[in-house]
C-alpha positions in Angstrom: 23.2 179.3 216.9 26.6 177.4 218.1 27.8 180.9 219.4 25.0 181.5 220.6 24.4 178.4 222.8 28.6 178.9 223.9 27.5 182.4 225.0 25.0 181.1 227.2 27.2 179.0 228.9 29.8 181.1 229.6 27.5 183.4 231.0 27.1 180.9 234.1 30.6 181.7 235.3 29.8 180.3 238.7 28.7 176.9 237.3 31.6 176.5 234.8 34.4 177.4 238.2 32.9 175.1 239.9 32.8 172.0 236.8 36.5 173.4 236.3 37.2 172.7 240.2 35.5 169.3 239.7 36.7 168.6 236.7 40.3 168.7 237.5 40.1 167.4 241.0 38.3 164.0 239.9 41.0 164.0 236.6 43.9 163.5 239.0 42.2 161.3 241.0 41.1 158.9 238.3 44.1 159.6 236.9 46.4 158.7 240.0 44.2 155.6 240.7 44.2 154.4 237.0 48.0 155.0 237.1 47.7 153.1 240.3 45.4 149.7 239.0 48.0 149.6 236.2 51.0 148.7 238.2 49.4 146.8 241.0 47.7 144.9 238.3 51.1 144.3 237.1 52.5 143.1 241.3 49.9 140.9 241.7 48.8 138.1 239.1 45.1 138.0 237.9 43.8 136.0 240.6 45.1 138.0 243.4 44.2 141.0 241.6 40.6 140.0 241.1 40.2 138.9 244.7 42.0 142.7 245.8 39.1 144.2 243.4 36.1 142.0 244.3 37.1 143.1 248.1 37.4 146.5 247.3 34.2 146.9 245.3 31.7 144.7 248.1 33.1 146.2 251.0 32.4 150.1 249.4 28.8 149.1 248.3 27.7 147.6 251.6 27.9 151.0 252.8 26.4 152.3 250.0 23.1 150.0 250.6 23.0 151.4 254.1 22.9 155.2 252.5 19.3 155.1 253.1 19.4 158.3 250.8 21.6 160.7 252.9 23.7 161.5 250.1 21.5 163.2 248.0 19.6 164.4 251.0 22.1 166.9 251.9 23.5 168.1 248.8 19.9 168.9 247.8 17.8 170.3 251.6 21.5 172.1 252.8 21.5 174.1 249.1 18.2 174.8 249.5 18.0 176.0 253.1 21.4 177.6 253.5 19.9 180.8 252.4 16.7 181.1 254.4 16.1 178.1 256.1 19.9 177.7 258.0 18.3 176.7 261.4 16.9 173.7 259.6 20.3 172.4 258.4 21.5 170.9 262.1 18.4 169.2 262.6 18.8 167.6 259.3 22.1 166.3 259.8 22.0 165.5 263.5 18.6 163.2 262.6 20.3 161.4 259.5 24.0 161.1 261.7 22.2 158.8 264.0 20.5 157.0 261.5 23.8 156.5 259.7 25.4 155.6 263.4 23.0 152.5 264.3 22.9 151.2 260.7 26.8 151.0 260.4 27.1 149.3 264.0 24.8 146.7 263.1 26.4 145.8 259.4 30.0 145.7 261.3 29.1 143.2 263.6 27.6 141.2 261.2 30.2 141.2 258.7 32.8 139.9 261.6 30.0 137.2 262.8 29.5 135.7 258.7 33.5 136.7 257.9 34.5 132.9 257.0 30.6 132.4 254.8 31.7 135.5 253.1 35.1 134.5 252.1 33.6 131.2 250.6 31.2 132.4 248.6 32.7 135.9 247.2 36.4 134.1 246.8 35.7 130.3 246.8 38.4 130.6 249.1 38.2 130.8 253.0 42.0 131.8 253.3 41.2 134.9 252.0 39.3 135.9 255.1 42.5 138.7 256.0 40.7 140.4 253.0 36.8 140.7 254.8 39.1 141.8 257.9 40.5 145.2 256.4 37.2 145.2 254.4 36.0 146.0 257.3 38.2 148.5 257.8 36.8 150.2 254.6 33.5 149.9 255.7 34.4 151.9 259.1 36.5 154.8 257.4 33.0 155.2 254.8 30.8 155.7 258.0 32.3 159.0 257.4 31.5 159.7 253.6 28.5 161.9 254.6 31.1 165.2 255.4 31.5 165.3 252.0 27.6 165.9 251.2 27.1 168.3 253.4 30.0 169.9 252.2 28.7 169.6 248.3 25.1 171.3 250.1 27.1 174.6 250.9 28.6 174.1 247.1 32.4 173.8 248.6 34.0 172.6 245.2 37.0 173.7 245.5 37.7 171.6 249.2 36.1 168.6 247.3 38.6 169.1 244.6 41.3 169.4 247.2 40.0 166.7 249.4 39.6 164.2 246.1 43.3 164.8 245.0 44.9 164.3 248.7 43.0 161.2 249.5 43.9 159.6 245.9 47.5 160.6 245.7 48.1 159.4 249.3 46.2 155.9 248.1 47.8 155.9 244.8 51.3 156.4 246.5 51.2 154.1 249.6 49.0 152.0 248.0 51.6 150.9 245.7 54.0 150.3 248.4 51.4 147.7 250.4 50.8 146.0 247.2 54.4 145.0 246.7 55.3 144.7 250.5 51.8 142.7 252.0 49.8 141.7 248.6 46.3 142.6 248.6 45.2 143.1 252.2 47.9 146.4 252.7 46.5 147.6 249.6 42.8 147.4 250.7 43.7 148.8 253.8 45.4 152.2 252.6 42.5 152.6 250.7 40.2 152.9 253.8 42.9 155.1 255.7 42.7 157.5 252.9 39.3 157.9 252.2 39.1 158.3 255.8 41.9 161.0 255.4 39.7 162.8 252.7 36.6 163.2 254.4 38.1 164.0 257.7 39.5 167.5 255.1 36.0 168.6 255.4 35.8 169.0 259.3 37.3 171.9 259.8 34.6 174.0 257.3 32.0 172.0 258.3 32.6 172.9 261.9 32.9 176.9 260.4 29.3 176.5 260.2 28.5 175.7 263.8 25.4 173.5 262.3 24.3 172.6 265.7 24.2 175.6 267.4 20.8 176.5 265.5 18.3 174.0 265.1 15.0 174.5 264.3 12.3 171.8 265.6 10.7 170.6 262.4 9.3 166.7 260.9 12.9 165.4 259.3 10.9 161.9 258.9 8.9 163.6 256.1 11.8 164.4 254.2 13.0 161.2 255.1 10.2 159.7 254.0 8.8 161.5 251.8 12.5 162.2 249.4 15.2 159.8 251.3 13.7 156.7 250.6 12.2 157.1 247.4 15.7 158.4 245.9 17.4 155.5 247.8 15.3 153.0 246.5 15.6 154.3 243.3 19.6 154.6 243.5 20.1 150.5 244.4 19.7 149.3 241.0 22.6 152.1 240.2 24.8 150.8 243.1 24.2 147.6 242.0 25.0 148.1 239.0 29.2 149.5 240.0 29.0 145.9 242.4 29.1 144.0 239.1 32.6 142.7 239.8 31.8 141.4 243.2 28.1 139.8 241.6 30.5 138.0 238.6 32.9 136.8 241.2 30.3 134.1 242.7 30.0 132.5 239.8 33.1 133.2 237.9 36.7 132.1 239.1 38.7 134.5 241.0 41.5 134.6 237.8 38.4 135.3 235.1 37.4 138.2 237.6 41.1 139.7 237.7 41.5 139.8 234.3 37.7 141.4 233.7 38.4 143.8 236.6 41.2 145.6 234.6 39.3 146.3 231.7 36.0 147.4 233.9 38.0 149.8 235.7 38.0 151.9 232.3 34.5 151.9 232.4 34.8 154.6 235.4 37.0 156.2 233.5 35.2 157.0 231.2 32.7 158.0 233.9 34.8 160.8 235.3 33.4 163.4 232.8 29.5 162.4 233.7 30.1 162.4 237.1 32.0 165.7 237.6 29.2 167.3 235.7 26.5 165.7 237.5 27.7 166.8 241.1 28.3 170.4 240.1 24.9 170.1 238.6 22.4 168.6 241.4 23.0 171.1 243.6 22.4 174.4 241.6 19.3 172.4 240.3 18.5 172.1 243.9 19.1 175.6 244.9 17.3 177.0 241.9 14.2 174.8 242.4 14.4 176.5 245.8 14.4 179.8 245.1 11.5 179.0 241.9 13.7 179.4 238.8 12.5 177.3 236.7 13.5 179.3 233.6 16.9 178.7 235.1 17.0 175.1 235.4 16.0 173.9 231.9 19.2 176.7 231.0 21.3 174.6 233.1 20.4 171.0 232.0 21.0 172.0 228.3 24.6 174.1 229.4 25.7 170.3 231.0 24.4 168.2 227.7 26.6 170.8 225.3 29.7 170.9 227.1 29.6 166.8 227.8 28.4 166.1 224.2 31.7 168.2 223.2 33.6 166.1 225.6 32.3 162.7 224.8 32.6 163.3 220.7 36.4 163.9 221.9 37.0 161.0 224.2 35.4 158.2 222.0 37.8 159.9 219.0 40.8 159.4 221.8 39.6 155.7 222.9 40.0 154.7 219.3 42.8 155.9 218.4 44.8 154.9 221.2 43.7 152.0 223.2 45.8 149.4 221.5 49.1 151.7 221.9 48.1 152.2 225.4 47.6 148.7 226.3 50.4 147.4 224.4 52.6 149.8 226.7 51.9 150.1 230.0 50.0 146.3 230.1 50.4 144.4 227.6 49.2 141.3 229.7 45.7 142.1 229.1 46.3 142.8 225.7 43.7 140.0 224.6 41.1 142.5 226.1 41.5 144.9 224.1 38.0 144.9 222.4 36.8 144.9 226.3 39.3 147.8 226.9 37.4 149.7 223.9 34.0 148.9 224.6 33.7 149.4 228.3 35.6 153.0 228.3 33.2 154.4 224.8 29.7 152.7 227.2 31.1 154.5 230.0 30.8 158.2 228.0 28.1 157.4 226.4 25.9 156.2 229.3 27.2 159.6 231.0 23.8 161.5 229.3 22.1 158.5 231.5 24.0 160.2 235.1 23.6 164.2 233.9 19.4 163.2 233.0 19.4 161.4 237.0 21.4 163.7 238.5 18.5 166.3 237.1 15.6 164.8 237.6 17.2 163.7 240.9 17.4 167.1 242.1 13.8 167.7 241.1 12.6 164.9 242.7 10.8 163.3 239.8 11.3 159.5 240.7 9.1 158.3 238.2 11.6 159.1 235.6 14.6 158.8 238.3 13.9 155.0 238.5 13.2 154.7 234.5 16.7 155.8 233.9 18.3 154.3 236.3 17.1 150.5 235.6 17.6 151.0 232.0 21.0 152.4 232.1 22.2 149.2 234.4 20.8 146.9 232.5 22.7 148.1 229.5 25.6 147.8 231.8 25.3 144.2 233.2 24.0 142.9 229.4 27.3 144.3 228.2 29.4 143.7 230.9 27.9 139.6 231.2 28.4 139.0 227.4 32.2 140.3 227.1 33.2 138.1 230.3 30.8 135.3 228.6 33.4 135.8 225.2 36.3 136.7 227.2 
């Protein structure tokens, strides 16, 4: 039966390239940027550090509140009508771009109207306010996020993979030479030139596909409507859920929060698997929904569930063994978390089934049990998360 299932999987060539491509692309990264937290972590003492996290993590989900769904909306309509449909593709975009456009204008000015309110209540601290300046920043540079949907629509792994691992060495490079030079605000500010750098990689292909040079006149307020906002709504208790830093930090002192931040950041990685998996697998879900293979698509969700399962058995077996030699190496500060360390990296794999089951029903655009998943995976997450900074 186990050679049989293995079989199967390898059959899908196409699908395991493309995990490989992912795979290894979002390792670096994570890898570069966890190499990266570790010695910043180290420049800047726990206060600092949690005020260069709680910045980082607000000022990357303000955008993400404004989404209004366009993330998934492209990955899933440009899969499905870049075979047949391809006229309907420019419309699409061009519709959702100036959505995007007014709703990013509007949260800029008010973030620079409220800067100083902000600073008090996210840092207790209104001398912080250089940090909601380049936060900003951030927010401008992830206007232009949605390049890399629409190049996940046309199934473009491998420039994800290439744009992932420039934008996170040049972050985890530079960004480590503006924490020891300006502190915190340098730092956060690399980090909004380089995701800016990384989406701007997908330009040139996306231009390739001259988008707007064929559109078709057709109702993108019904998918809007009837998909966008349903999958949005359903997706806020899930970005909520990664702003649990800057949440903590209003009622939790800015030296608690640095101190939690270091051992949250395992959490994503022990996300990375989940998440590689998932974003290889919404789109072919996508595609073969459009093109009625539904034979196809149960095939698919059980290839994802064997190959994590294998993974996560594997990676829970490495958190345990070597957490504590980890820590007491490379920062052995936060060696009184260590049961945090442990506990937040094994939830992170093993709420992974939680992203894959989304990510599929996601793409099938069953919200019922979309929304059901979603709300009960974050609440595991902030239950978890409140009681180990409640013990800390």
């Amino acid at each position: 039966m186990v050679k049989e299932l293995i079989k199967n999987i390898m059959k899908d060539k196409t699908f395991l390239k493309n995990s490989m491509f992912v795979l290894i692309a979002n390792t670096i990264s994570n890898g570069v940027l966890f190499l990266n937290n570790i010695i910043i972590s180290g420049m800047l003492e726990p206060s600092l550090f949690g005020s260069y996290k709680t910045t980082l993590y607000l000022f990357t989900l303000l955008p993400g509140l404004l989404d209004l769904g366009m993330m998934h909306t492209f990955p899933k309509f440009i899969a499905e009508y870049k075979k047949n449909k391809k006229s309907r593709i420019g419309s699409l975009v061009l519709w959702f771009i100036n959505l995007r456009l007014i709703s990013f204008v509007i949260l800029i000015l008010t973030l620079f109207v409220f800067k100083n309110q902000i600073a008090d209540v996210f840092y207790h601290n209104n001398t912080l306010e250089p940090l909601i300046q380049v936060g900003i920043f951030v927010v401008f540079c992830s206007f232009f996020l949605f390049l890399r949907s629409i190049a996940i629509g046309y199934e473009n792994f491998s420039l994800f993979s290439i744009s992932t691992i420039i934008s996170s060495l040049t972050f985890g490079v530079f960004g480590v030479v503006a924490a020891y030079k300006t502190g915190p605000v340098g730092v956060v500010f690399i980090y909004g030139l380089s995701s800016l750098l990384g989406s701007l990689i997908y330009l040139p292909f996306i231009l390739k596909q001259k988008l707007f040079e064929r559109k078709a006149k057709y109702d993108v307020k019904k998918i809007f409507i009837g998909y966008s906002l349903p999958i949005y709504i359903i997706y806020i208790p899930y970005s909520l859920g990664l702003s649990i830093t800057p949440v903590l930090s209003i009622f939790f002192p800015q030296e608690l929060i640095g101190y939690f931040s270091f051992a949250f950041m395992f959490y994503f990685a022990g996300s990375i698997i989940p998440s590689t998996i998932s974003a290889v697998l919404f789109p072919q879900i996508s595609r073969l929904k459009g093109e009625n293979k539904n034979s196809e698509i149960k095939k698919g969700l059980k290839r994802a569930l064997i190959i994590y399962s294998l993974l996560t058995f594997v990676g829970i077996i490495f958190v345990l063994l070597f957490s504590k030699m980890f820590l007491e190496t490379f920062a052995p500060r936060y060696m009184p978390g260590l049961f945090m360390f442990k506990i937040i990296t094994i939830l992170g794999l093993l709420l992974g089934y939680f992203t894959i089951a989304i990510s599929y029903y996601s793409a099938l655009a069953k919200f019922k049990q979309t929304a059901i998943l979603t709300v009960v995976e974050n609440l595991i997450l902030f239950i978890v998360c409140y009681f180990l900074l409640a013990t800390f």
